[in-house]
Residue frames relative to the residue before (quaternion, step in Angstrom):
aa qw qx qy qz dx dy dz
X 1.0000 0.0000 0.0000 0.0000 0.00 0.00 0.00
X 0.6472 -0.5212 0.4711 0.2960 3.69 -1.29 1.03
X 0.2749 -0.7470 0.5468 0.2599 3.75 -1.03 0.42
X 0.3884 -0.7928 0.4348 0.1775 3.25 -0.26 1.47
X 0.5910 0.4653 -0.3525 0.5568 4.02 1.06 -0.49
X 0.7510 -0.3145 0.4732 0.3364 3.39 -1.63 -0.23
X 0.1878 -0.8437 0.4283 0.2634 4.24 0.67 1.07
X 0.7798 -0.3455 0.3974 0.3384 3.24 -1.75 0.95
X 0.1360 -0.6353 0.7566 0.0739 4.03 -1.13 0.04
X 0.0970 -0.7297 0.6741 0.0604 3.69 -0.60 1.39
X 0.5555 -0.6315 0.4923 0.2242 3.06 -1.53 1.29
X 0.5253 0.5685 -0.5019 0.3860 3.96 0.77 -0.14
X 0.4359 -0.6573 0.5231 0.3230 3.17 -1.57 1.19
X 0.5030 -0.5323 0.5418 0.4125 3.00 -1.55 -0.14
X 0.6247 -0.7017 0.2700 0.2110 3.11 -1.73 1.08
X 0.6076 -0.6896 0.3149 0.2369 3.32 -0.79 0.89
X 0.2345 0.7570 -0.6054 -0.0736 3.54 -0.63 0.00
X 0.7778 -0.4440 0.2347 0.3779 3.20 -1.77 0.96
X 0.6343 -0.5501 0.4059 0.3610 3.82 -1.00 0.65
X 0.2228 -0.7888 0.5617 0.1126 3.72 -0.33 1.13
X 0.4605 -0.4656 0.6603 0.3677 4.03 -1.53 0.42
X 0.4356 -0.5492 0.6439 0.3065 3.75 -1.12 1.28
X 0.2786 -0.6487 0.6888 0.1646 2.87 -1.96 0.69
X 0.5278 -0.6843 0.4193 0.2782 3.50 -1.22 0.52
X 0.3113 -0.7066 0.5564 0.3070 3.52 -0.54 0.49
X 0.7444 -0.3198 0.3362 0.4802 3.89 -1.86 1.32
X 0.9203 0.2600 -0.0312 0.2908 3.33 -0.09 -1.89
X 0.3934 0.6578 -0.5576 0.3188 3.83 1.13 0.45
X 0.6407 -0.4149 0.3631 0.5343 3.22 -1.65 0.22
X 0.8996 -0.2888 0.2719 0.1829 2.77 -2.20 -0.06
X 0.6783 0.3830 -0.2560 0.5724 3.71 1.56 -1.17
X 0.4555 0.6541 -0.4711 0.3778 3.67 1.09 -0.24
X 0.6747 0.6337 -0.1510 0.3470 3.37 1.19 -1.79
X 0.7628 0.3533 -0.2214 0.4942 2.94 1.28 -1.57
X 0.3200 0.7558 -0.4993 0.2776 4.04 1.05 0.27
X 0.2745 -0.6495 0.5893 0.3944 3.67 -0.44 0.85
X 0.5207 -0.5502 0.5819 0.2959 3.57 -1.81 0.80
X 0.5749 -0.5667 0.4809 0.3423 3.40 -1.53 0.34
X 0.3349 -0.7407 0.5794 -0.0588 3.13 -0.91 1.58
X 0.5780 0.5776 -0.4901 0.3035 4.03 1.02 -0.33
X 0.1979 -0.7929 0.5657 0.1098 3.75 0.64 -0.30
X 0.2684 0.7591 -0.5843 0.1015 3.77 0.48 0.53
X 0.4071 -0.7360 0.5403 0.0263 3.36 -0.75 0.91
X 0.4193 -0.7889 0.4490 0.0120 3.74 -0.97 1.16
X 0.4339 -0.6956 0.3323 0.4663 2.91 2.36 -1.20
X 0.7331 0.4189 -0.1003 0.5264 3.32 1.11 -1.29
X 0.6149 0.5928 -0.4014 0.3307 3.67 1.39 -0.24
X 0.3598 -0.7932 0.4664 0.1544 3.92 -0.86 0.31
X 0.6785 0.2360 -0.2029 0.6654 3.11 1.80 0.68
X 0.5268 -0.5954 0.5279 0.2989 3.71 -1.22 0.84
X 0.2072 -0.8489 0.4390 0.2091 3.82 -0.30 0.62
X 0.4142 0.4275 -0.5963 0.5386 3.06 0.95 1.67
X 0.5143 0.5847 -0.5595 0.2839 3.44 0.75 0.10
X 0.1881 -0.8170 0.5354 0.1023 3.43 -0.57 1.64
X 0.6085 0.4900 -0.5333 0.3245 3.89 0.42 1.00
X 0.4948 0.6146 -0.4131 0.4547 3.44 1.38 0.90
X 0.6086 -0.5144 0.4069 0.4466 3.36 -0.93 0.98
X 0.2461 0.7822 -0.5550 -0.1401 3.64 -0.80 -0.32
X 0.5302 -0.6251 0.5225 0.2349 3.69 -1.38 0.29
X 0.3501 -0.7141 0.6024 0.0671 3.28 -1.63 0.99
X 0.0365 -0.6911 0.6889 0.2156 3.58 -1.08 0.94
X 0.5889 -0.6744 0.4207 0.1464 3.27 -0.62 2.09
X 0.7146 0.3480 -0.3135 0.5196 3.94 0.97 -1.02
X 0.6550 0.5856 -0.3052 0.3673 3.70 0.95 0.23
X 0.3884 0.6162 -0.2461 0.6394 3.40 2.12 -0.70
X 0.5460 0.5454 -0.3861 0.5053 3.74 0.42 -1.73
X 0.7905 0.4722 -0.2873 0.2637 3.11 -0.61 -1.63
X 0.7578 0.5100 -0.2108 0.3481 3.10 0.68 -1.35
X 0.5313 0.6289 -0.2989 0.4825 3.29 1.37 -1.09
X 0.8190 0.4036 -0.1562 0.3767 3.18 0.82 -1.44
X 0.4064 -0.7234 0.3907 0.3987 3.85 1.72 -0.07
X 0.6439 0.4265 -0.3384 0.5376 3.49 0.52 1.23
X 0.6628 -0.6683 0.1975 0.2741 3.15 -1.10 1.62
X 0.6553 -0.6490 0.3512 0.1614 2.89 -1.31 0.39
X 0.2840 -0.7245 0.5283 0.3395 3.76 0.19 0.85
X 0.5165 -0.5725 0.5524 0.3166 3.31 -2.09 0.24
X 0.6119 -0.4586 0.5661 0.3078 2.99 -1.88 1.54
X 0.2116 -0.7435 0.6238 0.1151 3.14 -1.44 0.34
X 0.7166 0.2162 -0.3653 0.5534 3.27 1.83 0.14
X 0.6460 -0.5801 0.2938 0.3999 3.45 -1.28 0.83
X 0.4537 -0.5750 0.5492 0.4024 3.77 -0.74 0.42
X 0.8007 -0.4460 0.3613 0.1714 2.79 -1.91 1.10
X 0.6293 0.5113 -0.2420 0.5330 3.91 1.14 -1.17
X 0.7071 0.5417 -0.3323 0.3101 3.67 0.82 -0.19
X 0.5283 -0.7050 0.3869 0.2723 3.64 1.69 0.10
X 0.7179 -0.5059 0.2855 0.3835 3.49 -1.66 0.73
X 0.7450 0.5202 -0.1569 0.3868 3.85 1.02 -1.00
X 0.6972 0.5011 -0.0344 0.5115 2.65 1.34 -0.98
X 0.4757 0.4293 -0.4373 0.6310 3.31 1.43 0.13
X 0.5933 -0.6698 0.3177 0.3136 3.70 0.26 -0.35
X 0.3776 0.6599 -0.5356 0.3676 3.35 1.56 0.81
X 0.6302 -0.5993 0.4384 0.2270 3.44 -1.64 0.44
X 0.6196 -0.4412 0.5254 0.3814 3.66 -1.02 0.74
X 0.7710 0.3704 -0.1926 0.4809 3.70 0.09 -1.25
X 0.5424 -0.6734 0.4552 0.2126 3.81 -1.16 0.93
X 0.8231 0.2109 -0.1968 0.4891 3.09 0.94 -0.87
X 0.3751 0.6876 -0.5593 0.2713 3.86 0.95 0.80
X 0.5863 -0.5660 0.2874 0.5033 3.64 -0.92 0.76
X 0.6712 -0.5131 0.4263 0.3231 3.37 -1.96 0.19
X 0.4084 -0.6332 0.4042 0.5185 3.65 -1.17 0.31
X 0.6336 -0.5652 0.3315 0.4113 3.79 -1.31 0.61
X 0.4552 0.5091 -0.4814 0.5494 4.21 1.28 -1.49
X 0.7367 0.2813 -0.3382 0.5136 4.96 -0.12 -0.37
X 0.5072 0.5613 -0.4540 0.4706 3.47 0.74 0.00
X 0.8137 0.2753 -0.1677 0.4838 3.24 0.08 -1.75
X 0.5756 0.5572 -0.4357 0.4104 3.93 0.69 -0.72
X 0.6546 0.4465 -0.3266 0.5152 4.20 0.62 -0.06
X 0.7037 0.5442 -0.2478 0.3836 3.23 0.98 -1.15
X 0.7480 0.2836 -0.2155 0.5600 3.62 1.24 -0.64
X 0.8662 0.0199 -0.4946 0.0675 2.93 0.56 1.01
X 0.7823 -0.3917 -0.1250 0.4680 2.44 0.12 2.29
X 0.2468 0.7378 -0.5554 0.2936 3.49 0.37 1.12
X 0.3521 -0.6790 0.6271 0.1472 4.35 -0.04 0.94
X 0.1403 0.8144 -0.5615 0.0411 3.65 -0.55 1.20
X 0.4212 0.5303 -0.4907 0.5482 2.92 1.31 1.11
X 0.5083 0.5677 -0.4474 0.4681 3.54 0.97 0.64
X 0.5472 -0.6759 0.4351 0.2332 3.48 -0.33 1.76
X 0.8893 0.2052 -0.2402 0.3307 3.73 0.49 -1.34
X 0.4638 0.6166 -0.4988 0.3950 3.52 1.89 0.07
X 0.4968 0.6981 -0.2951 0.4228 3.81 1.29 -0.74
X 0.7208 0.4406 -0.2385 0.4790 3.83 0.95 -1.44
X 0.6744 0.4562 -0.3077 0.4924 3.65 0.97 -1.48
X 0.7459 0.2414 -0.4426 0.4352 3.98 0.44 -0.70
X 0.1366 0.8384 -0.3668 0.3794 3.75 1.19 0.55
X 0.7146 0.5618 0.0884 0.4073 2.36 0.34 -2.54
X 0.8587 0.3610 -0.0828 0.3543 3.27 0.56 -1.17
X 0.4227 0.5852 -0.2501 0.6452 3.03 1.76 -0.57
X 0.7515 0.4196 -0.3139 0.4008 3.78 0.60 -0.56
X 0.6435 0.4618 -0.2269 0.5667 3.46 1.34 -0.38
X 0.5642 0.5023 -0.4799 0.4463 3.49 0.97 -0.08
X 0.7413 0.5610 -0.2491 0.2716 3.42 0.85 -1.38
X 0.6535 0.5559 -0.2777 0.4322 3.29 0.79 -0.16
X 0.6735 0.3875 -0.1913 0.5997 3.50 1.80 -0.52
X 0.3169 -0.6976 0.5346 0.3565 3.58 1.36 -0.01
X 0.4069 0.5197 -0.6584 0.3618 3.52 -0.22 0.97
X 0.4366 -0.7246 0.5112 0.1517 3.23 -1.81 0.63
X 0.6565 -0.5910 0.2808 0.3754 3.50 -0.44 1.25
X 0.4453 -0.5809 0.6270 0.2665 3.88 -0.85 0.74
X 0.0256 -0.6628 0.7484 -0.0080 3.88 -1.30 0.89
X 0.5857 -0.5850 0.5013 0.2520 3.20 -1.32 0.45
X 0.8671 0.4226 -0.0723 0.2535 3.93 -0.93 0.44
X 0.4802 0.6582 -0.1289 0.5653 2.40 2.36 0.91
X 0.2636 -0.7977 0.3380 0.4241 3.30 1.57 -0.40
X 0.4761 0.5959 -0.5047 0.4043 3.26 0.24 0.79
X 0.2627 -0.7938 0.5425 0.0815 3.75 0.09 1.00
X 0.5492 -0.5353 0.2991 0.5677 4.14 -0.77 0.39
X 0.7113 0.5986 -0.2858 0.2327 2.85 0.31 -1.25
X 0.5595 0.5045 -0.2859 0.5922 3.23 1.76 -0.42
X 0.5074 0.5780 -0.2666 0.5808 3.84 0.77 -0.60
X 0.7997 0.3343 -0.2355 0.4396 3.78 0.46 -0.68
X 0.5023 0.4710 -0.3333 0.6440 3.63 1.60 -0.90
X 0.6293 0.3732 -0.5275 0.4318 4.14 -0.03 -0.15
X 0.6053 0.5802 -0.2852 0.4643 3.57 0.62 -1.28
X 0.7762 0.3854 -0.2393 0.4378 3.63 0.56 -0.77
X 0.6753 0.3841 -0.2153 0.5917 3.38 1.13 -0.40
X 0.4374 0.6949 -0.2864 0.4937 3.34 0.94 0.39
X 0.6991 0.4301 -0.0530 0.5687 2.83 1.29 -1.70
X 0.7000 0.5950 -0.2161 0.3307 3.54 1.23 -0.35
X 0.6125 0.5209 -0.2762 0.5266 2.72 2.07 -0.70
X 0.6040 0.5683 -0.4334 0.3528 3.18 0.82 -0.97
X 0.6714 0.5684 -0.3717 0.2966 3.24 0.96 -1.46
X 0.3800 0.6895 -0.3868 0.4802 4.16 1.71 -1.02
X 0.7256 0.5888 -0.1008 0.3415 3.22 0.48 -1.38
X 0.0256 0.8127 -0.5181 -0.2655 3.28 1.20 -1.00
X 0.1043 0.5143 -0.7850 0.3294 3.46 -0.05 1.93
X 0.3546 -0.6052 0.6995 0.1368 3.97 -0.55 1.02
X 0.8905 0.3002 -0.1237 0.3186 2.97 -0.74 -1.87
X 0.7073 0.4869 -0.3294 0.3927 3.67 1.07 -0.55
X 0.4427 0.6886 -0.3042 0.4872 3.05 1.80 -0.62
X 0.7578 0.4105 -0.1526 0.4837 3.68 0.28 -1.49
X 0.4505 0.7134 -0.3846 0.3745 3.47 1.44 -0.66
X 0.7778 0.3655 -0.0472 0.5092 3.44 0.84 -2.01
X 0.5359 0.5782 -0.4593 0.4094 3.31 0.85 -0.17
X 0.6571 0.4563 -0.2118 0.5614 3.67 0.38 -1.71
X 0.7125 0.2578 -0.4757 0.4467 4.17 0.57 -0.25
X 0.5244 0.6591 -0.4058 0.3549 4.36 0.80 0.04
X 0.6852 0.4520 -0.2327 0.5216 2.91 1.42 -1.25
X 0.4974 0.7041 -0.3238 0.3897 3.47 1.24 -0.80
X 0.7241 0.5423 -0.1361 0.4039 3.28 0.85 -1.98
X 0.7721 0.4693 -0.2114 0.3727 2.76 1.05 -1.08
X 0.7138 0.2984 -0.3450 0.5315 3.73 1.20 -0.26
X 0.5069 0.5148 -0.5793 0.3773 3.71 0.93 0.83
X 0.4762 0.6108 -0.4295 0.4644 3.73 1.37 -0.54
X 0.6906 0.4330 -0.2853 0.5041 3.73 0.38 -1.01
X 0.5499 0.5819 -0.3641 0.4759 4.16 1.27 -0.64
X 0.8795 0.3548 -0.1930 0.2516 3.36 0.96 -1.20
X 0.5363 0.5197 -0.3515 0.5646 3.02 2.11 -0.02
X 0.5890 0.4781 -0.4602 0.4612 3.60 0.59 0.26
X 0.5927 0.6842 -0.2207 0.3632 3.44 0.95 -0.77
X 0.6821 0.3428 -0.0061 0.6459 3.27 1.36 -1.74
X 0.4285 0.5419 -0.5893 0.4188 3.72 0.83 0.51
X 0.2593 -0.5848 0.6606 0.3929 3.76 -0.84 0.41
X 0.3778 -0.6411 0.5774 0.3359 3.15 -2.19 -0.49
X 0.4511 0.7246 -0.2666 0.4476 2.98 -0.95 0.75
X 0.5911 -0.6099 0.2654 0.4563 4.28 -0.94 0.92
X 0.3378 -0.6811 0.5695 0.3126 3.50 -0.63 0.50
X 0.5661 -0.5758 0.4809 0.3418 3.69 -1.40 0.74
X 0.6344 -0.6722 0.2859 0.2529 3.46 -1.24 0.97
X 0.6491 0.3873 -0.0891 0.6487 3.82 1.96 -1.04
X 0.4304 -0.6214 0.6313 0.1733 3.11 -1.45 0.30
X 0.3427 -0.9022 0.2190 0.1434 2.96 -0.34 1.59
X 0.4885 0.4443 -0.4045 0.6327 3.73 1.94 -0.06
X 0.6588 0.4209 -0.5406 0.3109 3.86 0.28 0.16
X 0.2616 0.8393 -0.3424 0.3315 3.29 2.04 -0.62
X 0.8121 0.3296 -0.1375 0.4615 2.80 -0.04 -2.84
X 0.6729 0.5133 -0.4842 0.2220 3.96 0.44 -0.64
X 0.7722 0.4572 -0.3223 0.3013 3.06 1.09 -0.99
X 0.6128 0.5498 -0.3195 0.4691 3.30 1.32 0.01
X 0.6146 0.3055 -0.4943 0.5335 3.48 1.21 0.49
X 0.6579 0.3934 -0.5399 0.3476 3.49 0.20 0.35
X 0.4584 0.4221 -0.5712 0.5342 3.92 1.03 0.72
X 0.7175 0.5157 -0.3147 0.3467 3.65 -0.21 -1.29
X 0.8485 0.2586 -0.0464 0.4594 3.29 0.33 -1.74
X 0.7389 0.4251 -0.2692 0.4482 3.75 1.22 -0.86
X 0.2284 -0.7120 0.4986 0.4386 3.62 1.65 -0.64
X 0.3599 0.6756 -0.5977 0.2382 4.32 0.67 0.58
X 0.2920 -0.8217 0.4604 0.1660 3.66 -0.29 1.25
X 0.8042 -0.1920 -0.0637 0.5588 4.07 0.07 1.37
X 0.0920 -0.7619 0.6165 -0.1760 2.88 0.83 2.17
X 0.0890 -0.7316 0.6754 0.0260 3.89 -1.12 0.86
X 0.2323 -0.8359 0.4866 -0.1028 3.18 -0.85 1.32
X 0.7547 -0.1853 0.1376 0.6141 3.99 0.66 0.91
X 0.7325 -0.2810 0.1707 0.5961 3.55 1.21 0.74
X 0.6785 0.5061 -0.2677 0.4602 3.71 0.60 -1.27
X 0.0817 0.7010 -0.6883 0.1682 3.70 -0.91 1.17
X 0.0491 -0.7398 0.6539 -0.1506 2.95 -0.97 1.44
X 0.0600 -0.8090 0.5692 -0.1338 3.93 -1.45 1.17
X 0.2953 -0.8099 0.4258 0.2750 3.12 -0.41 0.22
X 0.4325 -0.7778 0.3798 0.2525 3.97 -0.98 0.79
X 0.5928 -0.4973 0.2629 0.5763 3.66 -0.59 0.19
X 0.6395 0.3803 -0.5804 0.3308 3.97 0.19 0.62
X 0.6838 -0.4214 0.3693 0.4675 3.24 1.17 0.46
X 0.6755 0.5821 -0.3315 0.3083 3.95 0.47 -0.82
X 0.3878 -0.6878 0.4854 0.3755 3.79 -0.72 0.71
X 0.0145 -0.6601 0.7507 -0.0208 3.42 -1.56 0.85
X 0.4127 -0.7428 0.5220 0.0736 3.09 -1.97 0.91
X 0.1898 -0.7514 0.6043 0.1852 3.25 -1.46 -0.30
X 0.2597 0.8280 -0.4969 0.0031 4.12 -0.02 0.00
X 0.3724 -0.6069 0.5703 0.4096 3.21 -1.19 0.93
X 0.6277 -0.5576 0.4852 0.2443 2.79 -2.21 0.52
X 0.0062 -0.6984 0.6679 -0.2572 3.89 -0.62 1.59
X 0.6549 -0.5738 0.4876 0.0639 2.98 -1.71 1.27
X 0.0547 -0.8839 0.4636 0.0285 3.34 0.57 0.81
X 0.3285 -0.7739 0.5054 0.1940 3.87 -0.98 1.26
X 0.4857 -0.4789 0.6619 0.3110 3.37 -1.35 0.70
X 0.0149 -0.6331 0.7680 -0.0958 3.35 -1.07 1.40
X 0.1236 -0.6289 0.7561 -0.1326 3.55 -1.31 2.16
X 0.3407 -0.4434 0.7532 0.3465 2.98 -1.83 -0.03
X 0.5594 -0.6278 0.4986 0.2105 2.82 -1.79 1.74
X 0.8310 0.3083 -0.2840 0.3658 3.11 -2.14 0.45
X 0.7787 0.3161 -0.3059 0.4473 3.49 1.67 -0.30
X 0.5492 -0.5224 0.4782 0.4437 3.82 -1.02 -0.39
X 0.6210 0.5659 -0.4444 0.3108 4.03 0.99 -0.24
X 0.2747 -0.7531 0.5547 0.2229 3.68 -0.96 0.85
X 0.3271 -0.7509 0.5070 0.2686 3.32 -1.05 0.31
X 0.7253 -0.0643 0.1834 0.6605 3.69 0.97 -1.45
X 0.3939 -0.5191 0.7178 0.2450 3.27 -1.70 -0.06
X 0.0212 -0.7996 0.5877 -0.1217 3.83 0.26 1.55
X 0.6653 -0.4683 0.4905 0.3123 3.41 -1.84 0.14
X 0.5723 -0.4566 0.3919 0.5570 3.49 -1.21 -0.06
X 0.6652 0.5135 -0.3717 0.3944 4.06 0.43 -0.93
X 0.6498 0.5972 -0.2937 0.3674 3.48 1.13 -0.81
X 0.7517 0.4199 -0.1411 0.4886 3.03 0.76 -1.68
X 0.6446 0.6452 -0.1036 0.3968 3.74 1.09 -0.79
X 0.7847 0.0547 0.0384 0.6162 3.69 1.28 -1.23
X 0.6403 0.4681 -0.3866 0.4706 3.67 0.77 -1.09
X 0.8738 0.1533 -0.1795 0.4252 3.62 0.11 -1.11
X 0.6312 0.1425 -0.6664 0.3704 3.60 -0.03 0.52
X 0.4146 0.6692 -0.5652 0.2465 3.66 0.03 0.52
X 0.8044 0.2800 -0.1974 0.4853 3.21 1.62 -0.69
X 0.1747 0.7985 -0.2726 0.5075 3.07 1.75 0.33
X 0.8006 0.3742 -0.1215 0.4519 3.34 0.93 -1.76
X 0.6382 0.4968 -0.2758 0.5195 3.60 1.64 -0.69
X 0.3785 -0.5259 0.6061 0.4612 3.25 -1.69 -0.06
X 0.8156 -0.3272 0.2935 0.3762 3.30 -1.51 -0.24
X 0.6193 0.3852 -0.3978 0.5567 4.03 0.88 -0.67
X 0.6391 0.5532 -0.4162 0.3351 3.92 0.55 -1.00
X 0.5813 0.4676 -0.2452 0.6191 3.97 1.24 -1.23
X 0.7693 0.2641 -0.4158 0.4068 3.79 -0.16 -0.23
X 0.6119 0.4566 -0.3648 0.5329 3.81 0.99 0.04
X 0.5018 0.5517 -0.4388 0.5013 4.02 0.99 -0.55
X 0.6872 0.6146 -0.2426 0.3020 3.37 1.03 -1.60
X 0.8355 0.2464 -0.2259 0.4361 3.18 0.96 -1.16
X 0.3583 0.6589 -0.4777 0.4574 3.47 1.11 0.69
X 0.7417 0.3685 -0.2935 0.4774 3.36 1.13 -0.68
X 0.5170 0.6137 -0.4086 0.4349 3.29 1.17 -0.09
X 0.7696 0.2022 -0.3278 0.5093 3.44 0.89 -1.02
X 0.4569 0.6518 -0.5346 0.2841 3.67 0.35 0.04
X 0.6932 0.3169 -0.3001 0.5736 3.74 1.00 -0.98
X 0.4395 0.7067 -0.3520 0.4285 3.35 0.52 0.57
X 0.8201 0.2564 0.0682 0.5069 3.34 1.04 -1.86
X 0.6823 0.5114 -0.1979 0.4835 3.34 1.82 -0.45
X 0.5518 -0.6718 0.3182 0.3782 3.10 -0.89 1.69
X 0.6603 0.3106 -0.3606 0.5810 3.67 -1.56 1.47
X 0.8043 0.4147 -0.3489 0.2439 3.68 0.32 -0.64
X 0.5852 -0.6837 0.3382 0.2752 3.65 -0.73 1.23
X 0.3704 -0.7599 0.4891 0.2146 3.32 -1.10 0.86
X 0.4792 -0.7066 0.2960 0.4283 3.79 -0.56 -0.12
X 0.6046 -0.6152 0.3628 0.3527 3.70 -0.84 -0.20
X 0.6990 0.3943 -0.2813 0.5261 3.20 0.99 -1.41
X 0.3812 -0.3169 -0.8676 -0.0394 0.57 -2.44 1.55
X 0.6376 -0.4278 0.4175 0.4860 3.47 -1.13 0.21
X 0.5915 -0.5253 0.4921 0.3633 3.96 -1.25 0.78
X 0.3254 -0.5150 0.7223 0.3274 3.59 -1.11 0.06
X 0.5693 -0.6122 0.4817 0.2630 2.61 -2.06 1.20
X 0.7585 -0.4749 0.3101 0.3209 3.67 -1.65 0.75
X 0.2965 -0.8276 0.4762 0.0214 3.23 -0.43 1.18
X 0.4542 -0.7766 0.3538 0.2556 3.66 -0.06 1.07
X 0.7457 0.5010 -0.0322 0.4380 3.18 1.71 -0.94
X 0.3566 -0.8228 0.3793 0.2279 3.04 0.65 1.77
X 0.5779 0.6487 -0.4688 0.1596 3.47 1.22 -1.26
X 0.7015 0.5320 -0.2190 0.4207 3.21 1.43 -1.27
X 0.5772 0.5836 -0.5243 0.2268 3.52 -0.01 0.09
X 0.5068 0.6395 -0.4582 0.3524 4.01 1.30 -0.90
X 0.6753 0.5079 -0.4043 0.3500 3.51 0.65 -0.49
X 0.7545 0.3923 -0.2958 0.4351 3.42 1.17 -0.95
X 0.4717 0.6513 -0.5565 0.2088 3.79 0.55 0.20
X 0.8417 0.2662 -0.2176 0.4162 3.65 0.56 -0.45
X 0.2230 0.7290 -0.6001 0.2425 3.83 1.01 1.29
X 0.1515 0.5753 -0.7805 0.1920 4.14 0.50 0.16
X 0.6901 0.5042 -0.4811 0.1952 3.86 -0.78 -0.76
X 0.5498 0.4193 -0.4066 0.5972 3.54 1.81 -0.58
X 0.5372 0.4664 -0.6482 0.2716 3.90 -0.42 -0.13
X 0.1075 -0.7211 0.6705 0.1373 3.18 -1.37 0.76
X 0.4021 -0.6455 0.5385 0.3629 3.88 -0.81 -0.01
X 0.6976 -0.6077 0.2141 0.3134 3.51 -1.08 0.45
X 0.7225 -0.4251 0.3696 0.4009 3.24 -1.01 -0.39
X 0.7961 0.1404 0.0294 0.5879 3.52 1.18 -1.24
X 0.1927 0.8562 -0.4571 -0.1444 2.89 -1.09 0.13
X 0.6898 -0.4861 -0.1066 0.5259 3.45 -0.46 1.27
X 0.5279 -0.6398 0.4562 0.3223 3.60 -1.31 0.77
X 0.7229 -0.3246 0.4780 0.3789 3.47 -1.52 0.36
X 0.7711 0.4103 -0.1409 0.4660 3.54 0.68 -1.66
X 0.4213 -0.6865 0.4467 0.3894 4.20 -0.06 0.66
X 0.8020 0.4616 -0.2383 0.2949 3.43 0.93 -0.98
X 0.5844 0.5682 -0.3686 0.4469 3.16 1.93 -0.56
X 0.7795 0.5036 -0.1761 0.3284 3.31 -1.63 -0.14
X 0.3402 0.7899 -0.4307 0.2736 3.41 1.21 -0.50
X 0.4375 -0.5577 0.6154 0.3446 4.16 -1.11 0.29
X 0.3453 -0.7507 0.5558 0.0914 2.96 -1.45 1.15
């Protein structure tokens, strides 16, 4: 049964395993790509795949990629790798014994409220369906999206079946199919009730930093257009669009009522990062719309006023070196960070 309070946090570490070569994630730069993958395949016993076997979903510790990228060792994972199984990650035989702390803290940063009775029951929930298939609970900030998490589980279930492991085989099946209608439990769950808002609220903040911060007078952004009125205050416009209930997976908390691009690419993209990996993605995207043909340059510093004297302008054509980028840029959280 799900703990219905805020769950226990066992003090055992999580289990160790020998220091792996970082792997590169699909979408890192180019030297990430060209890193050779880890080739050491050590084995626990209890895994059902060689963990070089590169047609298996697999997770990234993001401060271990870094490293690598950057030619310097690799800190230690603090959660157990995926090949190590339900026990062996360090959860208890018994349902209700406390969680391990590396699943404790891995929800808690990022930003997941476990003092919420039904976010507690659904990752509960899920924890119960792992354990019976020996699979290790899905955490958030790893690149591995559910739906990825559920295609390992399922192919998992195929090998064994190759294998003729029956019972393990039928094991993982009945926990995919599981997963899969608690995912569909928790987005129904984390839908408020009630009128959805009329704009999407990251197409909002963009279009309102490319007035404020880009000086683009009624810059429209994915429908959402936004100006300002003769007291000076920002006002919108937005066509009318089906906005999605955007949750954090596996739980019942909602975050926003986003667009299809929003809810779809922007946020489980960050979702997949930790917090240093999303503020570097970020400013790649900052200078990319910047550098890419059509994309808008900033203002600040403010332009000097028009100088009759043409003589003078040859000097100002190549000052790009003063543009600075802003101060902020959009938070992880839709609601944080917003332009004032």
């Amino acid at each position: 049964m799900a703990p219905k309070r805020a769950p226990k946090t066992s003090d055992a570490p999580a289990p160790k395993r020998p220091r792996r070569a970082a792997e590169a994630p699909p979408a890192a730069e180019e030297e990430a790509r060209d890193a050779e993958p880890d080739e050491g395949g050590d084995s626990d016993g209890d895994s059902d795949v060689d963990s070089d076997d590169e047609e298996l979903p697999k997770e990234y510790w993001w401060p271990a990629v870094r490293a690598a990228e950057a030619g310097a060792e690799a800190p230690d994972d603090p959660v157990p790798h995926l090949d190590v199984g339900f026990l062996g990650s360090g959860f208890s035989r018994r349902p209700d014994a406390a969680w391990p702390r590396w699943y404790v803290q891995a929800w808690t940063a990022h930003g997941v409220d476990l003092a919420d009775e039904r976010t507690v029951a659904l990752l509960g929930e899920h924890i119960e369906i792992c354990r019976p298939a020996d699979v290790r609970p899905a955490v958030p900030g790893r690149g591995m999206a559910p739906t990825a998490f559920i295609t390992r589980v399922t192919m998992l279930a195929a090998r064994a079946r190759a294998r003729g492991e029956k019972k393990r085989a039928v094991a993982l099946e009945k926990a995919a199919d599981a997963l899969t209608q608690l995912r569909k439990r928790c987005r129904y769950a984390a839908c408020p009730r009630g009128p959805k808002p009329t704009a999407c609220s990251l197409c909002l903040f963009v279009a309102a930093f490319a007035l404020r911060r880009l000086g683009i007078q009624r810059p429209t952004f994915l429908g959402v257009t936004v100006y300002l009125d003769d007291n000076g205050d920002l006002q919108s416009t937005a066509e009318i669009r089906d906005l999605r209930n955007d949750h954090i997976e596996w739980t019942s908390q909602h975050r926003d009522f986003l667009c299809d691009h929003h809810n779809q690419c922007f946020c489980p993209m960050a979702d997949a990062h930790d917090d240093e990996g999303f503020d570097q993605w970020m400013e790649r995207e900052y200078t990319n719309a910047q550098t890419f043909s059509g994309g808008a340059r900033p203002v600040w510093p403010a332009p000097a006023a028009a100088d009759d004297d043409d003589d003078d302008d040859d000097d100002d054509d190549d000052d790009d070196d003063d543009v600075k980028p802003p101060s902020k840029i959009p938070s992880r959280n839709p609601k944080k960070g917003a332009l004032d």
